[in-house]
C-alpha positions as CSV (number, residue, x, y, z in Angstrom):
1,X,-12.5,12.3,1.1
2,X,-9.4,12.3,-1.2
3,X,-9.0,8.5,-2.4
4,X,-7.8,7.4,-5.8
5,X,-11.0,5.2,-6.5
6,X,-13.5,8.7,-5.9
7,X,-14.5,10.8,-8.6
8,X,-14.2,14.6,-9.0
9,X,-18.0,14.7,-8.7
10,X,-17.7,12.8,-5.9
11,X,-14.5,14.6,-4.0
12,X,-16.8,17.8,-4.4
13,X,-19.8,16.3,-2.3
14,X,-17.3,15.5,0.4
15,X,-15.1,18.9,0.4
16,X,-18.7,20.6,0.3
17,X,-20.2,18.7,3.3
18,X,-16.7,18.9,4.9
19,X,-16.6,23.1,4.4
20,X,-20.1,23.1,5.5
21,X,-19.6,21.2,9.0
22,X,-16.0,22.7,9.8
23,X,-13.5,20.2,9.3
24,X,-10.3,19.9,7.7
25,X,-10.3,17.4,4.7
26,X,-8.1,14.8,4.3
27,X,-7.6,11.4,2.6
28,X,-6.7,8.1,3.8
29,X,-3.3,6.8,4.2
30,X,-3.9,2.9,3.8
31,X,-3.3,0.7,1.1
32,X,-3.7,-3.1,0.3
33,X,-2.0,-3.3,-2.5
34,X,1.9,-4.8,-3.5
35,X,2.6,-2.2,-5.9
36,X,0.9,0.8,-5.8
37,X,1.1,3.9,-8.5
38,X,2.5,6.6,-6.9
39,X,0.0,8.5,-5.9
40,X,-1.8,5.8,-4.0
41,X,0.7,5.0,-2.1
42,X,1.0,5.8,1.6
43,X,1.4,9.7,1.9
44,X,0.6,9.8,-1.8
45,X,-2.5,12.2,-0.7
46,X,-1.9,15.5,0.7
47,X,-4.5,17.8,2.7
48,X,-4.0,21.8,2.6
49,X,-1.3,22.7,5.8
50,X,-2.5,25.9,6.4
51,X,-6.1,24.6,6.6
52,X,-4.7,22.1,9.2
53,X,-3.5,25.5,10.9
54,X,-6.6,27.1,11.0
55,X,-8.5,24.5,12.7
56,X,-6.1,23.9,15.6
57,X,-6.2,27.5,16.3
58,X,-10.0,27.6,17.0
């Protein structure tokens, strides 16, 4: 859901639909690029830890 290309607009659909079904939200870790900006590179998109918590302890 978290990708350098998507919108705000658009990273709200996806945390909306994600809250509404459950599931942790993430973003890729991919790229196919030589020389990425920093924040698209691999590991360059974070999800929430303690959200990551939360699920494994349902």
């Amino acid at each position: 859901m978290f990708h350098p290309a998507h919108t705000k607009a658009q990273e709200d659909d996806y945390v909306q639909i994600a809250d509404r079904l459950g599931l942790v939200k993430t973003g890729g870790s991919d790229m196919h690029i030589p020389r990425p900006e920093p924040q698209k590179m691999v590991g360059g998109t974070y999800c929430d830890w303690d959200e990551v918590l939360q699920y494994l302890e349902r």
